[in-house]
N, C-alpha and C positions, 0 to 999 in steps of 0.2 A: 594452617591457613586461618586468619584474622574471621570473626563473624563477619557474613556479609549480611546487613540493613536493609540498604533500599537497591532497585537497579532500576536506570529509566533506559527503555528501550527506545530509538527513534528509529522508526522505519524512513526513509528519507524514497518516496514512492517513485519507483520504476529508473532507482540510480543504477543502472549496471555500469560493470567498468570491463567488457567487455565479450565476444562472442563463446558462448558455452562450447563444448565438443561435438552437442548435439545439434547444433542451432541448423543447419542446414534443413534439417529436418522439417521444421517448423519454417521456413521459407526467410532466415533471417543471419545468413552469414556475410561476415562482413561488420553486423552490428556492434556500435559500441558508444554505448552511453557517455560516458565519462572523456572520451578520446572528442568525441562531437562538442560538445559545450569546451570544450579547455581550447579550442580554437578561435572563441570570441574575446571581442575587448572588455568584456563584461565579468570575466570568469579571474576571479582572485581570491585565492582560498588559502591563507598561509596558515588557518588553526588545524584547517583536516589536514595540511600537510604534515602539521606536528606532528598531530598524535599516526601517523604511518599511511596516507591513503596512496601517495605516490611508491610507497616500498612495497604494496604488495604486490605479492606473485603474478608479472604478465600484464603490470600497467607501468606502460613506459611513457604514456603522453608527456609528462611532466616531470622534472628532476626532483630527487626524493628525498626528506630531508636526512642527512647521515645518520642522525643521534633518533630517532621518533622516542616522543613519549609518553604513547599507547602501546598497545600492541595490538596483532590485526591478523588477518587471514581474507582469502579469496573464497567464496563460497557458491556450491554446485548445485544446483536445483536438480533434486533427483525423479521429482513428482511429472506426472504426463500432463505439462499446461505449461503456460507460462500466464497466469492473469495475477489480480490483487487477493480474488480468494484462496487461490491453492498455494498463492506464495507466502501468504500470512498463514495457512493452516500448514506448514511446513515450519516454516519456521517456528511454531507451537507446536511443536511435536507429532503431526500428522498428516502423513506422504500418502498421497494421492499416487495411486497405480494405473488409475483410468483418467482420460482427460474429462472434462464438465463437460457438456453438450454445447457446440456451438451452431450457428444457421444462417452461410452464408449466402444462402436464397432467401431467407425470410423462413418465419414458423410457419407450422403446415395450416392449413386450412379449418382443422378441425379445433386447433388448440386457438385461433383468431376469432371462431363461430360462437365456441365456448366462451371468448373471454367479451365481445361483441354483447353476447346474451345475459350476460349477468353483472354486464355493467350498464347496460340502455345505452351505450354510444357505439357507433359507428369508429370503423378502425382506419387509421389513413397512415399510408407510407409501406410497412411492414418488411424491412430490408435493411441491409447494413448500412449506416449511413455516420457522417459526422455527427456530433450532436450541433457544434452552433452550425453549423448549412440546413440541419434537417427543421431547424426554425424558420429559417429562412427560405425556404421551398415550401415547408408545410405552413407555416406559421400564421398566414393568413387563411388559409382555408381551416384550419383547427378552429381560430376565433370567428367563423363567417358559418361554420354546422356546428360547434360543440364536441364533433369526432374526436376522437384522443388521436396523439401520434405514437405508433409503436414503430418500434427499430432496434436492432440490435449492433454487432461489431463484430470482428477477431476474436474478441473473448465472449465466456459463454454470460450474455445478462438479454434481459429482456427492460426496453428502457419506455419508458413515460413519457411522454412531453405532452403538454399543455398551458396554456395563457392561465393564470391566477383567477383573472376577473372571466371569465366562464367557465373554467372548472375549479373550485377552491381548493387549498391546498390538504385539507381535512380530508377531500371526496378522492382528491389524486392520491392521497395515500392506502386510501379504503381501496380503490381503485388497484395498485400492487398489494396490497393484503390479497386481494383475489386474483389476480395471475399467481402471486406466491403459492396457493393454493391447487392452480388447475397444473402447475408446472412440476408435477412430480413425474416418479419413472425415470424413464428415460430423458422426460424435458428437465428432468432438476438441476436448471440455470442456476450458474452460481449466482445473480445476485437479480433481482427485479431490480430497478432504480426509477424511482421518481426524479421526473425533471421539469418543474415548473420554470416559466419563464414569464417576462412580464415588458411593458411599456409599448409603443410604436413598432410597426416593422423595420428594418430587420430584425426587432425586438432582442432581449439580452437576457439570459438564463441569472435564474435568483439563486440564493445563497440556501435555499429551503430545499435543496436535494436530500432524498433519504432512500438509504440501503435497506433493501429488504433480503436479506442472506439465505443461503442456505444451511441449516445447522451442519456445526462439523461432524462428524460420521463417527469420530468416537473422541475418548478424552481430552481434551487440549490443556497443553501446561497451563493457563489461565485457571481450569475447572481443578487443577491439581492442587494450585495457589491457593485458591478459595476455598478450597475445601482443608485445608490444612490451615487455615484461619490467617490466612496473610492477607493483606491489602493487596488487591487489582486495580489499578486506576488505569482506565482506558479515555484515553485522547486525540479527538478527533474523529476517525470511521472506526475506529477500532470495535466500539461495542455493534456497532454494525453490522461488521464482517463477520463478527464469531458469532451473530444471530443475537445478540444480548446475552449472551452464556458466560459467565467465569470471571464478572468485571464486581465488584462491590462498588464504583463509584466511575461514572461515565458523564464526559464532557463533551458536548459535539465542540467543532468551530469548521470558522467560514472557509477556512485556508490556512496557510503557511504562516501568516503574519500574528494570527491568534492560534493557533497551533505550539508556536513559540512561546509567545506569552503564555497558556495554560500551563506552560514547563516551567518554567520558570519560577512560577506562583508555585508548582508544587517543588520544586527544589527546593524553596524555602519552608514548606509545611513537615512536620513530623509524621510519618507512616513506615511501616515496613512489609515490606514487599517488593512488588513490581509496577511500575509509571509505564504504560506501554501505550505509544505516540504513532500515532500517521499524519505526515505530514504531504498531503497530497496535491496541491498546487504543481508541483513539477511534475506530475504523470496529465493532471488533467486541463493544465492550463499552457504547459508549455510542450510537453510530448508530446500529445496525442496532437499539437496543432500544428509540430515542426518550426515550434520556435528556441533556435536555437539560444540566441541572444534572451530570450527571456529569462530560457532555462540555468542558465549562466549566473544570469542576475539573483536568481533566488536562489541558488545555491552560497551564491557573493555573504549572499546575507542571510543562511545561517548560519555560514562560517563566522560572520561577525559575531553572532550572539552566543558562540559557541565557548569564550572564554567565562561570558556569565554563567552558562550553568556549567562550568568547568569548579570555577571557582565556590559555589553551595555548595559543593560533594565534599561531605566530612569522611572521619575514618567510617569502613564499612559501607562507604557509598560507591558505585559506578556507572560511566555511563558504558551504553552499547548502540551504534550506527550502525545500520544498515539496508538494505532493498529486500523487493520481493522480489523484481525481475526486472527488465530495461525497458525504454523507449527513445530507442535511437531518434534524437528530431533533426538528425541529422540527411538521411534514409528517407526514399518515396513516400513510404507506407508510414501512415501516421499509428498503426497498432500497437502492441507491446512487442518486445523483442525477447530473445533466449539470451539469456546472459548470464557471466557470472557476476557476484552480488559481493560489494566488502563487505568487513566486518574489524569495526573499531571496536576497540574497548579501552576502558580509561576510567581513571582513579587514584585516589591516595592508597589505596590497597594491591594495586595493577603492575604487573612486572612489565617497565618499560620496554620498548625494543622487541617482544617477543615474534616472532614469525610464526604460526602457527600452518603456514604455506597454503597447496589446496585443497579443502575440505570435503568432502562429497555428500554431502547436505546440510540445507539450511538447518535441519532439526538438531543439529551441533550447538545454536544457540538456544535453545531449552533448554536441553541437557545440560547445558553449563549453568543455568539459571536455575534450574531444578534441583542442578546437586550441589551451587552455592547456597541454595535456603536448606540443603538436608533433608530432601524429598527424592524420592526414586524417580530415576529418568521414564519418559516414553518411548523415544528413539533419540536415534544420535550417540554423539558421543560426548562426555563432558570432559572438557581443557582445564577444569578450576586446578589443577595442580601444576600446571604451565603457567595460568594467567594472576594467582594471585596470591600472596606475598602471604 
């Protein structure tokens, strides 16, 4: 096997291409990410066709190209969740046995008292809810007392919301530093999220969201990288979700469309390691809202930009696609879904065509990453004697 360089990893957020084994379980049979958006006029994907998304194992939406020239697998989420944290700490090497806490009554009384007391504001909402509706129900009573909104979802976070020009966005973050805080034990949510929003009512959520994580609970390939003195560039939520742990160089962006570009600019920079990318607009702007046709579209177009960063990967470079779990917007329930997750891979080093079939956990993409740079796996298992030349 050739050295391998660099690998950019693109998590392509809550792409499933179909219902896991276990999905009933989790209240989501039936789901299937990938089969929902390929039904619109929106949806034209003939790069990810290339490199194998229609040939893998159990996607039949779409005819597949004969020749692919990636290679690919189907991949099984073995951890007990289906959110954005256990599926990126999975995919890094680290399988969740227990699921995260989630609350779909609202948090208990005592952890709202606490969190009330030691921020001087008053609490309103306190329930699963949308995030843009919970604006728009709460949204004027937040800006008319100063109360913050708290709410959660299906998955386990404890969310934020408040207008900018009454609480600023400095205060709302201090603000999840201190729930991050009182939410341990049994409350350790995977993620606090600030969620300012700002103008007239129905008013419109700003770009200034920030993750407050929960740290991963033991090594993650990232911590493995970095410490073995390789470049981590983490793009997007990434340094977010791993709590800021395991990255040398972190870029936030607004979405999908600058998400892109920060790739791109690093396809053309010199580093070795790992580019590891969330591009989350399609979990949180078309999933969770059940828009299909949107979701459609912004998949349209990364397929479009997909030949550019195709095209910077010299010898020793590759890329890697894939989810951490689905959100059918097709389906009632605007939640995340159980699904399984592709997995492209591609490159001038990349044994075309390969089928690597179905996997049984995400943490097969570490291990393949881990034992490309010549570092011992975590978990999983590592394909680099399948997948590259």
């Amino acid at each position: 096997m050739k050295p391998i360089k660099r690998i950019f990893l693109i998590v392509l957020d809550s792409m499933g291409i179909g219902e896991a084994p276990d999905a009933a379980a989790f209240g989501d049979e039936g789901s299937n990410t990938l089969a929902a958006i390929s039904t619109s006029p929106e949806f034209h994907v003939p790069n990810l066709n290339r490199l194998g998304l229609f040939a893998i194992d159990g996607v039949t939406c779409c005819p597949a190209e004969s020749a692919p020239q990636g290679a690919f697998a189907r991949m099984t989420e073995i951890s007990k969740g289906k959110d954005t944290t256990i599926g990126h700490w999975e995919i890094a090497g680290v399988i969740s046995p227990r699921p995260l806490p989630t609350y779909p009554n609202g948090f208990p009384t005592e952890i709202i008292k606490a969190f009330e007391n030691k921020t001087g504001r008053k609490i309103l909402c306190n329930k699963p809810y949308s995030g843009t509706q919970v604006i728009r129900d709460y949204g004027r009573e937040q800006v008319e007392t100063g109360a913050l909104i708290v709410y959660t979802s299906a998955d386990s976070v404890f969310q934020i919301a408040a207008h900018e020009s009454v609480v600023p966005v400095e205060e709302l973050y201090q603000d999840c530093r201190i729930a991050r805080e009182l939410l341990q034990g049994e409350h350790n949510v995977g993620r606090v999220i600030a969620r300012p929003f700002e103008g007239e009512w129905p008013f419109v959520r700003t770009a200034r969201r920030h993750d407050f994580s929960l740290e991963p609970p033991s090594e993650t390939m990232l911590d493995r990288l970095k410490a073995a003195g390789r470049d981590v560039i983490a793009v997007g939520k990434i340094h977010d979700i791993f709590a800021g742990r395991g990255d040398t160089e972190h870029i936030f962006t607004a979405g999908n469309e600058e998400g892109i570009a920060r790739t791109l600019e690093w396809v053309k920079k010199p580093f070795t390691g790992l580019c590891f990318v969330n591009l989350v607009d399609f979990d949180m702007l078309y999933g969770h809202r059940n828009d299909v046709d949107g979701y459609a579209r912004a998949l349209t177009v990364f397929d479009h930009a997909l030949p550019q960063i195709l095209a910077g990967l010299g010898e020793g470079d590759v890329l890697m696609i894939t989810a951490d779990h689905g959100c059918d917007p097709a389906t009632p329930s605007t939640d995340h879904s159980r699904e399984y997750t592709p997995w492209l891979i591609a490159g001038p080093c990349v044994r075309a065509g390969v089928n690597l079939g179905t996997l049984p956990t995400f943490a097969d993409i570490s291990a393949t990453i881990l034992d490309a740079f010549d570092l011992p796996v975590l978990s999983g298992t590592s394909h680099t004697a399948q997948l590259f030349l």
